[in-house]
Backbone and ligand atoms as CSV (ligand in chain L), in Angstrom:
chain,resi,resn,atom,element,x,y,z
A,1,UNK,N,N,-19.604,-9.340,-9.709
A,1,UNK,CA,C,-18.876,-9.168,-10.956
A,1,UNK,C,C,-17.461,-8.680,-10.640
A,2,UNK,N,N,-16.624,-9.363,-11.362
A,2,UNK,CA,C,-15.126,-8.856,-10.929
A,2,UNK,C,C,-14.387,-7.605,-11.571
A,3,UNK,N,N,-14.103,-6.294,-11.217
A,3,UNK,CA,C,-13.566,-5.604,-11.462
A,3,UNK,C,C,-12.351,-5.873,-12.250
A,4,UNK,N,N,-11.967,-5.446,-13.382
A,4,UNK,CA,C,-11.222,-5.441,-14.359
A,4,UNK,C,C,-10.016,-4.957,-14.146
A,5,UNK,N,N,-9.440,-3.701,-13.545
A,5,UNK,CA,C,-8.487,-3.551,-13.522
A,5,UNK,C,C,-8.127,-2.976,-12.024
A,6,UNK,N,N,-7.847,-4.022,-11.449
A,6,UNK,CA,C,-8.106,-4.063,-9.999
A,6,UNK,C,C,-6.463,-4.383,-9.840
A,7,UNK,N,N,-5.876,-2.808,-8.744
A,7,UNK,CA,C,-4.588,-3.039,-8.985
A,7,UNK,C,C,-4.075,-3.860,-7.454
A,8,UNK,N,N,-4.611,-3.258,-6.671
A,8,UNK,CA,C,-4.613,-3.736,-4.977
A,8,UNK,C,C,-5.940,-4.533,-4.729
A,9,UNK,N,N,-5.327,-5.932,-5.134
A,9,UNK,CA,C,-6.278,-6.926,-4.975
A,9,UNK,C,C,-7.047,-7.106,-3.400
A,10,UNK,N,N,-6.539,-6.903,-1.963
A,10,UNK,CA,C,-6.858,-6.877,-0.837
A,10,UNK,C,C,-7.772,-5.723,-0.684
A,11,UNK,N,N,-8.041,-4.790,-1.132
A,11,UNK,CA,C,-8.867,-3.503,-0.852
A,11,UNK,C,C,-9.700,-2.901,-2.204
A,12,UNK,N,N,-8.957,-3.873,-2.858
A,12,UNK,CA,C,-10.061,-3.742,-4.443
A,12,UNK,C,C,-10.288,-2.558,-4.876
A,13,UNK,N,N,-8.632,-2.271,-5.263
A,13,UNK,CA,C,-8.449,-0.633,-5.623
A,13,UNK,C,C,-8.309,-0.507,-7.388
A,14,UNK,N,N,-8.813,-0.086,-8.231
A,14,UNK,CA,C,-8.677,-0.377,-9.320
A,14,UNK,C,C,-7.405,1.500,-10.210
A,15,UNK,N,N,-7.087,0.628,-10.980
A,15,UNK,CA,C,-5.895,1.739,-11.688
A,15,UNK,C,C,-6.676,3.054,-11.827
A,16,UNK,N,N,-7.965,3.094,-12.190
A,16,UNK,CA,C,-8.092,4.109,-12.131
A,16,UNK,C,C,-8.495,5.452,-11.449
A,17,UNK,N,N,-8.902,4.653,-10.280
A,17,UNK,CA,C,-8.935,5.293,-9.078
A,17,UNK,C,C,-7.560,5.826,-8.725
A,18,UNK,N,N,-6.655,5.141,-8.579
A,18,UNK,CA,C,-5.234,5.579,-8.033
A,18,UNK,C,C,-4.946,6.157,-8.514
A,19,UNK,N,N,-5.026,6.668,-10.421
A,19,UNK,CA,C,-4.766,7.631,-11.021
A,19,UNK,C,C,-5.550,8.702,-10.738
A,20,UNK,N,N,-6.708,8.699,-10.256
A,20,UNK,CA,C,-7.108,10.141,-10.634
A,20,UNK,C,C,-6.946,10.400,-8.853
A,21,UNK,N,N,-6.431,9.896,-7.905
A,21,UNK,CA,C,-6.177,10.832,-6.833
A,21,UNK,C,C,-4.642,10.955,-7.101
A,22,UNK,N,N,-3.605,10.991,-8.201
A,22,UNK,CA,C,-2.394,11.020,-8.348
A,22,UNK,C,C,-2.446,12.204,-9.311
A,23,UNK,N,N,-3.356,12.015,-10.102
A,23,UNK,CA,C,-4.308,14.053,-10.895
A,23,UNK,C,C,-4.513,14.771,-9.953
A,24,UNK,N,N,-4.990,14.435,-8.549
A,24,UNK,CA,C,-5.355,15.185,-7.651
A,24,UNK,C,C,-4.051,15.849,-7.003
A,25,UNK,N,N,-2.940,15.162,-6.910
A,25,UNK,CA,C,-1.933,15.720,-6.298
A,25,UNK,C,C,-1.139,14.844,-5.435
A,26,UNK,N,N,-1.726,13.936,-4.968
A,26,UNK,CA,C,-1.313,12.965,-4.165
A,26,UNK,C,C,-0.346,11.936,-4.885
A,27,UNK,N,N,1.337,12.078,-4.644
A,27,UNK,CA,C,2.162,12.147,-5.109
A,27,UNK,C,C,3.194,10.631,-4.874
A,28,UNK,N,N,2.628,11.029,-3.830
A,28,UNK,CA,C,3.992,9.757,-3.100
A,28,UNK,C,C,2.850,8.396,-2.452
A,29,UNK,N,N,4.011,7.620,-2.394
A,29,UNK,CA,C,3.070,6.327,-1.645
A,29,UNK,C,C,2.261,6.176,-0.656
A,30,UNK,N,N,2.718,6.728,0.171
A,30,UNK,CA,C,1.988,6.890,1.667
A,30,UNK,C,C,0.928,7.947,1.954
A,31,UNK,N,N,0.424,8.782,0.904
A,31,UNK,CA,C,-0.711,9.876,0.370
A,31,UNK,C,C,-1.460,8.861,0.235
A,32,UNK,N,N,-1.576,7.899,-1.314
A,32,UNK,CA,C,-2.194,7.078,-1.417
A,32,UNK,C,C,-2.650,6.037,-0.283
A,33,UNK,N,N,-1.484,5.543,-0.041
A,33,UNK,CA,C,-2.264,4.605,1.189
A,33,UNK,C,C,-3.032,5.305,2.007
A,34,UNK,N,N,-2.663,6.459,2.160
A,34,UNK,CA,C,-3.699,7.082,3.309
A,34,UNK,C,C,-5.045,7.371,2.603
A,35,UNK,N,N,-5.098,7.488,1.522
A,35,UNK,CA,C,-6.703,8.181,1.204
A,35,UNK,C,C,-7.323,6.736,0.561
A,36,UNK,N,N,-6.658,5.783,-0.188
A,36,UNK,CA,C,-7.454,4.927,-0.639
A,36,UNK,C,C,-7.078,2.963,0.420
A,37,UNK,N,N,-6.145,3.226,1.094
A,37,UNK,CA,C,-5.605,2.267,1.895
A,37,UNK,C,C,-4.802,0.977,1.403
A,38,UNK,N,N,-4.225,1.559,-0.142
A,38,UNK,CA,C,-3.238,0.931,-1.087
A,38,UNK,C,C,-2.238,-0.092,-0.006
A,39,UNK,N,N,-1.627,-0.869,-0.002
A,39,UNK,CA,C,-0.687,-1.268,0.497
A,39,UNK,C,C,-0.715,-1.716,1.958
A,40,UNK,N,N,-2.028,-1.418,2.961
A,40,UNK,CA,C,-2.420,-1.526,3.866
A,40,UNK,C,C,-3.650,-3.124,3.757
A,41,UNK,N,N,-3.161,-3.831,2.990
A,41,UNK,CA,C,-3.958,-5.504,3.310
A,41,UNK,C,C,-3.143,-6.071,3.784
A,42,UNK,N,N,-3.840,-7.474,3.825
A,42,UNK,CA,C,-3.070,-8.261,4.349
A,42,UNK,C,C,-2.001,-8.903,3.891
A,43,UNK,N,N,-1.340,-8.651,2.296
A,43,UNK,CA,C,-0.183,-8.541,2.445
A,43,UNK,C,C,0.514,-7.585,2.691
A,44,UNK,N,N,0.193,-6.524,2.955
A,44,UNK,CA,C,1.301,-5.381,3.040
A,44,UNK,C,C,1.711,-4.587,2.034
A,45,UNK,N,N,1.236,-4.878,0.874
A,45,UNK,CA,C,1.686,-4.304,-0.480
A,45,UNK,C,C,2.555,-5.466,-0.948
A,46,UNK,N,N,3.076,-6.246,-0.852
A,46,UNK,CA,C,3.153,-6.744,-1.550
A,46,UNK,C,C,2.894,-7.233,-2.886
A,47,UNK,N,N,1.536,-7.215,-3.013
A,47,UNK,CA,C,1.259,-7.454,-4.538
A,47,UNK,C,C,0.583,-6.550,-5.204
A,48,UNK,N,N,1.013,-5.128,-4.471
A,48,UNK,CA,C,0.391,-3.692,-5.104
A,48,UNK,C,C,1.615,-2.480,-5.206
A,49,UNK,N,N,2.296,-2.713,-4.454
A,49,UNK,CA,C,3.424,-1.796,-4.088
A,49,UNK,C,C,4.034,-1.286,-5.025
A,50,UNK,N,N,4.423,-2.083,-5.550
A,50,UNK,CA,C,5.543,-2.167,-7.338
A,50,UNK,C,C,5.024,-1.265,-8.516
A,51,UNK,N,N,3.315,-2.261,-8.702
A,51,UNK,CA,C,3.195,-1.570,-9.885
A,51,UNK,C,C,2.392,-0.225,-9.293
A,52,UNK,N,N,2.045,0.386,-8.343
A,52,UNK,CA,C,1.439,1.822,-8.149
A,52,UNK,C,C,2.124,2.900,-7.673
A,53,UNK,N,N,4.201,2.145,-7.445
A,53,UNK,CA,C,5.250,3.156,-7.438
A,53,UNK,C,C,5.665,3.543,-8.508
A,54,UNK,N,N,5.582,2.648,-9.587
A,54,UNK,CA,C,5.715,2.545,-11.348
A,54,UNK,C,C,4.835,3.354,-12.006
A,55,UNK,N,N,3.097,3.359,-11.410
A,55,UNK,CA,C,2.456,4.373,-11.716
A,55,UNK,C,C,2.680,5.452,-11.423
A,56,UNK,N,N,3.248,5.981,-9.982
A,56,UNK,CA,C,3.476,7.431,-9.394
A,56,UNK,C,C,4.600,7.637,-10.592
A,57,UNK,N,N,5.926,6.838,-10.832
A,57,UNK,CA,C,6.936,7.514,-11.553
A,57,UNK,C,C,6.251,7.694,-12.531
A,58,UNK,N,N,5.713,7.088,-13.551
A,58,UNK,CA,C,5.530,7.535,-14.738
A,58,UNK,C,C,4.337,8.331,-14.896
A,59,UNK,N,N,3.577,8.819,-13.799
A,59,UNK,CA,C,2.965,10.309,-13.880
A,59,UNK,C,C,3.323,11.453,-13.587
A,60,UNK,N,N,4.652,11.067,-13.140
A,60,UNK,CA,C,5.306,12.167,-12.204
A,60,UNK,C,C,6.588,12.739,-12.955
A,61,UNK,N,N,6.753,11.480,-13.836
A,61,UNK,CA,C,8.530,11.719,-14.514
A,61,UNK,C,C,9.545,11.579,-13.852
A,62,UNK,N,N,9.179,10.887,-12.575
A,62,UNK,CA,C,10.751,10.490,-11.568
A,62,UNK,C,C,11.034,9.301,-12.110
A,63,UNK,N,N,12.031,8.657,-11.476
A,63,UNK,CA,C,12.235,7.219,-11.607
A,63,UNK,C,C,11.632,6.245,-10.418
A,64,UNK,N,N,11.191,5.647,-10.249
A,64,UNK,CA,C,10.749,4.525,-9.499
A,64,UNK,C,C,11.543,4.324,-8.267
A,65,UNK,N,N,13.004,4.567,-8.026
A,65,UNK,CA,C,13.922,4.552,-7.454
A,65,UNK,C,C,14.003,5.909,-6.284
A,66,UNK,N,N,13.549,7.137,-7.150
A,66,UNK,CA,C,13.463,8.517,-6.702
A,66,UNK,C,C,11.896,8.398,-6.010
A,67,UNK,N,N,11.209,7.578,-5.428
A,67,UNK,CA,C,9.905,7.797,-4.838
A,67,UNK,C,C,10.115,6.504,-3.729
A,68,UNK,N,N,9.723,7.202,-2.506
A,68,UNK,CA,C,9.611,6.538,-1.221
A,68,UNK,C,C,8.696,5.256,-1.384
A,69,UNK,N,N,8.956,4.216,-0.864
A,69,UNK,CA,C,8.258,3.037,-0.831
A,69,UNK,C,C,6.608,2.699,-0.154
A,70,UNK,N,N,7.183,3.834,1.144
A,70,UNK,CA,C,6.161,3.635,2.110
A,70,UNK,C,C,6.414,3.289,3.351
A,71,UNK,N,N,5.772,3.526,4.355
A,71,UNK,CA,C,6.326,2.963,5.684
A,71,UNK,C,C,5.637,1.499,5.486
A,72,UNK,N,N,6.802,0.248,5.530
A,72,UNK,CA,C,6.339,-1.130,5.603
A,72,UNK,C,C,6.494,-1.374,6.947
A,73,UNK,N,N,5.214,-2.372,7.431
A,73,UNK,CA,C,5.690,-2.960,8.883
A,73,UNK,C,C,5.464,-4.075,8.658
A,74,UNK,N,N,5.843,-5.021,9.345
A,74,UNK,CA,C,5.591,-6.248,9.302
A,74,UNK,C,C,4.111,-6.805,9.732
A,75,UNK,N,N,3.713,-7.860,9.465
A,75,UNK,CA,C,2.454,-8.448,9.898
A,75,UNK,C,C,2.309,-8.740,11.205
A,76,UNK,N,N,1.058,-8.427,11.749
A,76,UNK,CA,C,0.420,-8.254,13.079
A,76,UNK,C,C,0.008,-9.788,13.100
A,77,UNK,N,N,0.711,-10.422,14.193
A,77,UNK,CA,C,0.256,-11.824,14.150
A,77,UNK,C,C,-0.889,-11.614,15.824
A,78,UNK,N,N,-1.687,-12.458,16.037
A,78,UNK,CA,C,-2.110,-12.022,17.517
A,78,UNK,C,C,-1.631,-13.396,18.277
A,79,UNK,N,N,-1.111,-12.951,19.648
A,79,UNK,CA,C,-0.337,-13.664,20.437
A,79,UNK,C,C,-1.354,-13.603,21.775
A,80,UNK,N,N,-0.976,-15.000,22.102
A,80,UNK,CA,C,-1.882,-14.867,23.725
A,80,UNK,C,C,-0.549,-14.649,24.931
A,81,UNK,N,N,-1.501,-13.492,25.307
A,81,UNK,CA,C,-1.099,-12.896,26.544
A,81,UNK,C,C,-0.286,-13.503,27.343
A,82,UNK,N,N,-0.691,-14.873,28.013
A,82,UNK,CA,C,0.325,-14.964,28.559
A,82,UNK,C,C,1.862,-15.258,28.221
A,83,UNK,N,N,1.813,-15.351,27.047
A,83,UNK,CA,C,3.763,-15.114,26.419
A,83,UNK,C,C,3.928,-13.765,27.046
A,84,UNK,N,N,3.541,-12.811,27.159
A,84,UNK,CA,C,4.336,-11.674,27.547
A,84,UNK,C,C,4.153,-11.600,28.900
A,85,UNK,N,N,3.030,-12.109,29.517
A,85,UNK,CA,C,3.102,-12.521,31.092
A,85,UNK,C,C,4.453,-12.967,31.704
A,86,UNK,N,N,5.049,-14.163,30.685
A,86,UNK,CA,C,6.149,-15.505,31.179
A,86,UNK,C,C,7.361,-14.753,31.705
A,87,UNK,N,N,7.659,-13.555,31.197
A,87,UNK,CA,C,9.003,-12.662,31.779
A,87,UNK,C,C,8.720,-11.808,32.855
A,88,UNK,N,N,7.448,-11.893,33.666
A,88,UNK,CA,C,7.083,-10.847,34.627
A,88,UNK,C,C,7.620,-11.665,35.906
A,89,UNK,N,N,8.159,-12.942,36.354
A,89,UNK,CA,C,8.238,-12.858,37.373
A,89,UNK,C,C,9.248,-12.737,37.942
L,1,FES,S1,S,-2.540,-6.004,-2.900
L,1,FES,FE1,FE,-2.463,-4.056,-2.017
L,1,FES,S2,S,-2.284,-4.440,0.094
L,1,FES,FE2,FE,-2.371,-6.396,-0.773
């Protein structure tokens, strides 16, 4: 059965979960990712990022602008070994 208000579609985090560890105290983006793993799929946040910085501001009363994004990295592609071999000799 599909969860209804499922905000981080990759980890199947729903709004109201994220709210009530944002009642809890957990403030900024990278809290969240750490306790519920928001923004940590395989897109990257991409299609969670936005609206659960929009949620932190408007529980918080900052602006969206005034709250850290998160540490983004880019996607982990896996590479065979010997590409990084080819410069050893
Ligand atoms: S939708 Fe949240 S990490 Fe992809």
């Amino acid at each position: 059965m599909a969860k209804a208000n499922v905000i981080c579609r990759c980890e199947e985090i729903e709004i109201d979960e994220i709210r009530k560890w944002i009642a809890a105290g957990y403030t900024e983006f990278d809290e969240l990712k750490r306790m519920l793993r928001v923004g940590m799929g395989p897109c990257q946040g991409r299609g969670c990022r936005d609206i659960i910085l929009r949620e932190l501001a408007k529980a918080t009363g900052r602006n969206v602008a005034d709250i850290a994004p998160g540490t983004i990295r880019p996607p982990v592609k896996p590479i065979k070994i010997s590409l990084l071999a080819e410069d050893c000799d």
